[in-house]
N, C-alpha and C positions, 0 to 999 in steps of 0.2 A: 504494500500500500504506500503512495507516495504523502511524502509528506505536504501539507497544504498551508498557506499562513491566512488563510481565508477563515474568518468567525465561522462558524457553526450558524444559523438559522436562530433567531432567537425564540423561544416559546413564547404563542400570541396570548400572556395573558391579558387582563384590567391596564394593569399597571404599563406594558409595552406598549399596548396600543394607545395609552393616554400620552407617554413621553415622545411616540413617533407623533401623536395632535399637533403637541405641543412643539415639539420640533419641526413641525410643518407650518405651523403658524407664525414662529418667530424669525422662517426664513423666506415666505412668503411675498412679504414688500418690504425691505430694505429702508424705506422712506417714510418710516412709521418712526416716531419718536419714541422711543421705550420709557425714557423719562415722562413723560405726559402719558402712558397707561399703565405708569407706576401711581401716577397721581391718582388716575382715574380709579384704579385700585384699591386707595387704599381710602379715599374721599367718596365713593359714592357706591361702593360692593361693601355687604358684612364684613365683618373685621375677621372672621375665620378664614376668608379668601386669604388676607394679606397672611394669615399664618399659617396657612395650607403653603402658600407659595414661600414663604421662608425657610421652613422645613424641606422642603423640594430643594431648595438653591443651597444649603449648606448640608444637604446628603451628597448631592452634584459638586460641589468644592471639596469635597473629602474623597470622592469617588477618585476625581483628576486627582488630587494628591498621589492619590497609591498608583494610580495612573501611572503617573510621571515618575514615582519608583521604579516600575518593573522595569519601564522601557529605558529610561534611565540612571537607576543605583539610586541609593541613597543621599547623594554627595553632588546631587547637580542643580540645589542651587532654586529651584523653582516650587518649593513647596512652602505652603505660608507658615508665619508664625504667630 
């Protein structure tokens, strides 16, 4: 069997299909101000939104963390403090 560096197929659960949304979403029109549907966020949606989506961005900042381990060591520099 040869060896492949191609990801595996991710299983479609809830949670994949809501992050490929969401990653469709945010790459959709470029010309959207993210700062003003951060406002929009957090000024005019329930307040569980803005904490639903903070929980989401700082699992996603931890994920790239170890991310940036594997592919790069321990030692390179790019991971936050």
């Amino acid at each position: 069997m040869a060896y492949s560096i191609r990801r595996s197929e991710a299983s479609k659960t809830k949670e994949t299909r809501a992050a490929e949304q969401l990653g469709r979403l945010l790459t959709q029109d470029f010309a959207v101000d993210l700062e003003r549907v951060g406002f929009y966020l957090v000024r005019n949606l329930p307040l569980i939104n803005y904490h639903r989506f903070e929980v989401m961005s700082l699992s996603a900042m931890e994920e790239y963390d170890k991310l940036m381990v594997e592919m790069k060591g321990p030692h390179n520099g790019n991971t936050r403090r």
